[in-house]
C-alpha atoms as one frame of an Amber mdcrd trajectory, in Angstrom:
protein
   0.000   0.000   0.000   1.376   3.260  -0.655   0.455   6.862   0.283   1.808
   9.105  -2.943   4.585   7.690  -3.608   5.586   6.372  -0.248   5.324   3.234
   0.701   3.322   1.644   3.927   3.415  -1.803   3.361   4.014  -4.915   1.692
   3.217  -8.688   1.527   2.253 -11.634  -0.421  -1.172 -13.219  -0.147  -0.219
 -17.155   0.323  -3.898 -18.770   0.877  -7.334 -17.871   0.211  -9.235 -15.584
   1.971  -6.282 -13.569   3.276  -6.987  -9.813   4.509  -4.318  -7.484   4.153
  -4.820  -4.560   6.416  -2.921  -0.875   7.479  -3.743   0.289  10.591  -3.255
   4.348  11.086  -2.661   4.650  14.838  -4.105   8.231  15.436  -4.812  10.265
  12.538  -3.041  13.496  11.818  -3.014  15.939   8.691   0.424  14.094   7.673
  -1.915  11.110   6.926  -4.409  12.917   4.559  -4.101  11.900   0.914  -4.670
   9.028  -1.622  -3.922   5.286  -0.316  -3.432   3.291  -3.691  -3.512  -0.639
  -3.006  -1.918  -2.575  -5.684  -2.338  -5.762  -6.578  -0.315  -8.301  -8.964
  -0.282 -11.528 -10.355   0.548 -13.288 -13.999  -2.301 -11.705 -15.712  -1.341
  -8.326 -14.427  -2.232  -5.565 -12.039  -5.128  -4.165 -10.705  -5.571  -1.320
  -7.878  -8.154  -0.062  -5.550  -7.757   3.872  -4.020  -9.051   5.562  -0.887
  -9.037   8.959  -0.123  -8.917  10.001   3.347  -9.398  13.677   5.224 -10.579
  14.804   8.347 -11.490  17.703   6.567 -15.063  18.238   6.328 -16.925  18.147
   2.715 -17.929  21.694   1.477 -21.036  23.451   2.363 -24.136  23.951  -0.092
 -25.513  27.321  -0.586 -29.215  27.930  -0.294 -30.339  29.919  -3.737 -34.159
  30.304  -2.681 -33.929  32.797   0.457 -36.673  35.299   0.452 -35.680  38.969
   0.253 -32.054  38.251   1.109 -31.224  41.713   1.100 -32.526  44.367   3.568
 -31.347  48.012   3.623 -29.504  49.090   6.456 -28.978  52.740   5.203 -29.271
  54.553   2.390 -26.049  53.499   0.976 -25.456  50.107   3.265 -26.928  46.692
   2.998 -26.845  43.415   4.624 -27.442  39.666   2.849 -29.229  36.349   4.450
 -26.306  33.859   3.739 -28.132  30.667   3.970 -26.199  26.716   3.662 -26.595
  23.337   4.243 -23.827  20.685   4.796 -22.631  17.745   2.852 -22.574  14.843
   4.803 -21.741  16.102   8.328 -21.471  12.736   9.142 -18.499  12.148   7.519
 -15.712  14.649   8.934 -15.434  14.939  12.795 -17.350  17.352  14.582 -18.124
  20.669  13.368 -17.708  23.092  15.305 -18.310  26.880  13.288 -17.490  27.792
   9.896 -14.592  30.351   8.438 -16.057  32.643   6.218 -14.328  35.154   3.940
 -16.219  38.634   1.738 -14.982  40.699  -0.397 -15.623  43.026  -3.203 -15.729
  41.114  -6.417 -12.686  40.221  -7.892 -10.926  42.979  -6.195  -8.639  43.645
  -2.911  -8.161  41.502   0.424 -10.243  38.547   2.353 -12.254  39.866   4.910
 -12.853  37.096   7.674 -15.133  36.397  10.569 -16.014  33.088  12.075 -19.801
  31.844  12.418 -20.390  29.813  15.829 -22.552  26.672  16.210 -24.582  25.379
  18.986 -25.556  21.843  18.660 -24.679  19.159  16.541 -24.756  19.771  12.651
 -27.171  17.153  10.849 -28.113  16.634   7.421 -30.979  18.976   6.243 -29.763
  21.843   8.911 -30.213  25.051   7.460 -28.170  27.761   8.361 -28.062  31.369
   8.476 -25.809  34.458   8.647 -26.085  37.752   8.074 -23.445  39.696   6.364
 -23.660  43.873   7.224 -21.658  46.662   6.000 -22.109  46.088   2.461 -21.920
  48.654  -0.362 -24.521  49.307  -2.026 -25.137  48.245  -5.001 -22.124  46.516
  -5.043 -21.508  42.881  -5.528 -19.148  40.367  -3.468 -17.334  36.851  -3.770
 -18.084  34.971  -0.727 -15.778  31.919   0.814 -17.463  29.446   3.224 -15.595
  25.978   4.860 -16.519  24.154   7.847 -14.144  24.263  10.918 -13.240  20.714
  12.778 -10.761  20.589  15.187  -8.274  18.896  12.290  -8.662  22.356  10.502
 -10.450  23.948   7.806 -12.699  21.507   4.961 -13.327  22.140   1.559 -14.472
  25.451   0.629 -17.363  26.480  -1.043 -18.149  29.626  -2.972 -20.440  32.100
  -4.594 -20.955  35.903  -5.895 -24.315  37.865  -4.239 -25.061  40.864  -5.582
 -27.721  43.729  -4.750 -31.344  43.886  -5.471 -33.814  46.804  -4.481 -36.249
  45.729  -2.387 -39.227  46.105  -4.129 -41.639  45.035  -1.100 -39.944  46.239
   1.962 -40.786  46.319   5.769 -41.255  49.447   7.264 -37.726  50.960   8.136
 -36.207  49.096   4.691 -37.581  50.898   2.457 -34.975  52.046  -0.561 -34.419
  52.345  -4.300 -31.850  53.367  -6.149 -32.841  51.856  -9.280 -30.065  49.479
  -9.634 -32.118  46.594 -11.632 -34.681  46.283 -14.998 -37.294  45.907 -12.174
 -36.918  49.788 -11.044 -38.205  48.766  -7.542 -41.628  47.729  -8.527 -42.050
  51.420  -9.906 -44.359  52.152 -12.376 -44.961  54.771 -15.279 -47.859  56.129
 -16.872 -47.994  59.554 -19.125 -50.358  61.843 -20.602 -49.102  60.840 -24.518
 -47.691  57.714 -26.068 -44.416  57.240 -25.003 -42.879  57.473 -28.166 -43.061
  61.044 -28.054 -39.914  60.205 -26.054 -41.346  61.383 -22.679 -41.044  58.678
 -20.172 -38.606  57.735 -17.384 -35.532  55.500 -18.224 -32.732  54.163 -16.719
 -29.474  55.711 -16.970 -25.920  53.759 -16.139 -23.662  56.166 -14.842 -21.211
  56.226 -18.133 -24.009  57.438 -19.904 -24.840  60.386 -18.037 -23.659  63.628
 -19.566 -21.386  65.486 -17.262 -21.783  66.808 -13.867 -21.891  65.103 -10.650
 -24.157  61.522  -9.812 -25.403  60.798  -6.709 -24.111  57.670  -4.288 -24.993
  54.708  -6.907 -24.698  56.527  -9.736 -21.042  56.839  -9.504 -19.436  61.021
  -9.897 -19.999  62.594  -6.824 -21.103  66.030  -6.069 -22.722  68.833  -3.852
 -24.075  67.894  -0.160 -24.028  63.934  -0.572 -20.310  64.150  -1.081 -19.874
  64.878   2.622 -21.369  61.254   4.021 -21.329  59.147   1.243 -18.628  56.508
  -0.854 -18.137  56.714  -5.028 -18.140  53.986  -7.326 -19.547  53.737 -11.354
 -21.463  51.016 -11.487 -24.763  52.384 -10.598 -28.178  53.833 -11.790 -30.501
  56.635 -11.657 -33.379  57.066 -13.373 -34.285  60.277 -15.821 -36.849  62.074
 -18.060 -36.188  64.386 -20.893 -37.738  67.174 -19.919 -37.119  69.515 -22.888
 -37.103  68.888 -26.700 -38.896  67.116 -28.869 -43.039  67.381 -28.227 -45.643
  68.987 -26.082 -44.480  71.611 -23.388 -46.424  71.003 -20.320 -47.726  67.282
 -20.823 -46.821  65.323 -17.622 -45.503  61.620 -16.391 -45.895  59.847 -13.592
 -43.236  57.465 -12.026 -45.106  55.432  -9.384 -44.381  53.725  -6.556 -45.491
  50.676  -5.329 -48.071  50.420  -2.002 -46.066  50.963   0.622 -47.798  49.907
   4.135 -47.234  52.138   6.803 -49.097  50.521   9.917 -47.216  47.162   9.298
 -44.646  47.969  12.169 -45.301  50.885  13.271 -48.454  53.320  14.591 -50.601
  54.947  11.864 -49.646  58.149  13.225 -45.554  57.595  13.406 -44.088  59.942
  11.042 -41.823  59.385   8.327 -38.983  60.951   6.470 -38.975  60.751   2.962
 -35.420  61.349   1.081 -34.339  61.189  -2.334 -31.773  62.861  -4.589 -32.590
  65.211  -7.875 -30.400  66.473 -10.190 -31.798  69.268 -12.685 -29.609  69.582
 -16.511 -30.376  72.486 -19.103 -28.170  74.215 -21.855 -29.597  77.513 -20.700
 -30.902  78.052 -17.518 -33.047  80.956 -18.194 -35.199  78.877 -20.142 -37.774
  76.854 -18.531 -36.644  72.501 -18.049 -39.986  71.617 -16.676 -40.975  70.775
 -13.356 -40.301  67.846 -11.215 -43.241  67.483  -7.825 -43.445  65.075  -5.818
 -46.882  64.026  -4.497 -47.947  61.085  -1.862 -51.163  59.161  -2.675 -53.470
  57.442   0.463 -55.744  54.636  -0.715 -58.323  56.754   0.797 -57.648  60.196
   0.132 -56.745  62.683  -2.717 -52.345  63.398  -4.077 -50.929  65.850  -1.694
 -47.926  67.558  -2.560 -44.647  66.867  -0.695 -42.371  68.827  -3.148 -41.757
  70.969  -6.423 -38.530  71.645  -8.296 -38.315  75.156  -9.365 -39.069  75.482
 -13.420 -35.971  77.337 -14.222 -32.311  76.689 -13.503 -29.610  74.116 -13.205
 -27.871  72.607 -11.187 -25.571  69.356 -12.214 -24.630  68.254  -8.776 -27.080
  65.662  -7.058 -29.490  67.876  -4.612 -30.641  65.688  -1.472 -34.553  65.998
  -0.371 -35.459  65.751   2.362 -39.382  65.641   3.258 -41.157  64.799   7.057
 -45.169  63.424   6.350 -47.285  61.362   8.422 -49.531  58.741   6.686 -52.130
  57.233   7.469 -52.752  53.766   5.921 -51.073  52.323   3.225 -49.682  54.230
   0.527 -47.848  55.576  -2.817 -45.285  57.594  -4.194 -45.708  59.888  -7.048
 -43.065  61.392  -8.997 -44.562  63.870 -11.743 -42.302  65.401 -14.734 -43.890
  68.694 -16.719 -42.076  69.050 -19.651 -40.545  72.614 -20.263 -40.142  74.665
 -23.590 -36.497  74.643 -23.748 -34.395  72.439 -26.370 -32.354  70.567 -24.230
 -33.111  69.457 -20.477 -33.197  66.199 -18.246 -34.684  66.144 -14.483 -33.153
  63.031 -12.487 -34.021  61.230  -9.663 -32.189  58.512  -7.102 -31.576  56.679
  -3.808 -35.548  56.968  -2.625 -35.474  56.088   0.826 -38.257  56.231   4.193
 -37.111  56.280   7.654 -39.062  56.136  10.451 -38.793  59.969  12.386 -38.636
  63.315  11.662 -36.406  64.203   8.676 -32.906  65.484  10.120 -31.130  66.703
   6.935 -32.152  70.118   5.173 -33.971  69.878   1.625 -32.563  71.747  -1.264
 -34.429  73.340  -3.112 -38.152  74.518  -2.961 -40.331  72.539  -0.445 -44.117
  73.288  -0.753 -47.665  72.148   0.117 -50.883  73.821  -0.649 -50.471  75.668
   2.565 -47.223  76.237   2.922 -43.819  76.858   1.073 -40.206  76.787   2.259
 -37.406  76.601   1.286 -34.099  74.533   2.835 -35.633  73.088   5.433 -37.454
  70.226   5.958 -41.596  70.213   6.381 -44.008  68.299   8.022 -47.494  66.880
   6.132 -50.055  64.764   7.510 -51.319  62.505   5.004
């Protein structure tokens, strides 16, 4: 018998019925590897192999967890890592597993170890929650089982970022970073071919100035609390140009259901970033308002963009309302006379509280208007 290409032992089988044996007195990571039994006679050669480890077989990632993702702050996520084990019957005792995020294909390991309590069986599901994360960016993740002979076989995987398109209360964020634009939907006063409707922009596509958080360029106050990176998405409307000054479209939010978690009187903060373009600000973009919609009562406006101006650094909005009940978000474009001009949106977001951050720009209701500071509706 040999181990490699060393050999353990030797012999000649005499009489039928002989049993040729190797005994491994205690078991150490010296003896891991490929025992190759060989044996000969006149008609020739023929082997058998076993491979031994203490090392435990690799985990199995769990594909189908619910809403894996869950928004820890505007710019922050966590993911629901979720496993199984291969045959934990066949490696010594587990007792946590090693596991290793980072960034996709780019920079060093992080590491953390995930405890157990109890006994690992076959059909355990697991869970662990990894925090901190960037969003919308995507990471390579690095799982192995720990026994007390060391680390097993390693699994791995890539999870990437998702809006959540039906949050809990406190989760609730979009910054448009897949085809499914958060459950959003669009509706206008022409056919859309008249080339007034919203669209997703990448951030490469965007024509100068400064993007917000996931839209990569950075610029005005969100520079001050948040990280850059290229690969994401806003969402805009050509607001100028070809067609009908004044027609309108709607981007829509999904219900959103206040009095799931919280009291029907809690008030909420309502944030978002805009970003106004225009070859000549003295002629008029359009309009950009922002209106919330109860299931049992009429729009009321939150906000309105000035019709003038521009301003090609990202603008956060910041908005204080109370609802009560379940309900929508309504973001409505007016189209301007000018030639050239684009109104953009991104990173929606609802907090529970008062709104602590001062809006830009021109904050009204149909009692009130104000400007750089944050209001208070009851809705």
């Amino acid at each position: 018998m040999k181990l490699s290409v060393q050999v353990l032992s030797a012999g000649r089988l005499d009489s039928p019925g002989y049993v040729s044996s190797h005994r491994l007195p205690a078991v150490a990571a010296d003896d891991y590897g490929q025992y190759t039994c060989t044996l000969q006679n006149e008609a020739g050669a023929g082997t058998c192999v076993f491979h031994l480890t203490g090392r435990a077989l690799p985990p199995e990632f769990y594909f189908d967890t619910p809403s894996p993702v869950r928004v820890q702050r505007p710019w922050l996520y966590s993911y629901l890592l979720q496993w199984t084990q291969s045959s934990p019957e066949a490696a010594d005792i587990i007792t946590a597993y090693h596991l290793e995020v980072r960034q996709v294909d780019e920079g060093a390991w992080h590491s953390a170890t995930v405890p157990l309590s109890g006994v690992v069986r076959s059909g355990d599901l697991f869970s662990h929650s990894i925090s901190e994360l960037i969003v919308p960016l995507a990471y390579d993740i690095r799982l192995s089982a720990l026994t007390r002979f060391g680390l097993g076989e390693t699994a791995t995987r890539h999870i990437y970022y998702t809006d959540v398109i039906n949050p809990q209360q406190g989760d609730i964020f979009c910054g448009f970073e897949d085809n499914k634009m958060c459950g959003f939907t669009q509706y206008s006063t022409r056919n859309t071919t008249m080339n007034f409707s919203w669209v997703q922009l990448p951030a490469a596509q965007t024509n100068k100035g400064a993007h917000s958080h996931n839209s990569g360029l950075m610029g005005g106050e969100k520079e001050q609390f948040l990280w850059s990176h290229p690969r994401g998405q806003a969402v805009f409307i050509e607001a100028t140009g070809k067609g009908h000054p004044w027609e309108r479209a709607w981007l829509i939010s999904p219900v959103y259901n206040s009095t799931r978690h919280v009291s029907h009187t809690s008030t909420l903060c309502l944030s978002f970033f805009f970003q106004r373009q225009s070859k000549n600000p003295a002629v008029p973009v359009g309009v950009l308002r922002l209106r919330v919609r109860s299931l049992s009562r009429r729009d009321v406006l939150l906000w309105s963009s000035g019709l003038r101006g521009e301003d090609r650094h990202w603008q956060p909005i910041s908005v204080s309302f109370t609802p009560h009940g379940p309900f929508r978000l309504v973001f409505e474009a007016v189209r301007g006379s000018g030639t050239y001009g684009r109104l953009l949106v991104d990173d929606i977001s609802i907090m529970e509280g008062f709104c602590h951050h001062a809006a830009s720009g021109t904050v009204t209701s149909s009692k009130q208007a104000m400007t750089n500071n944050p209001i208070s509706l009851t809705v």
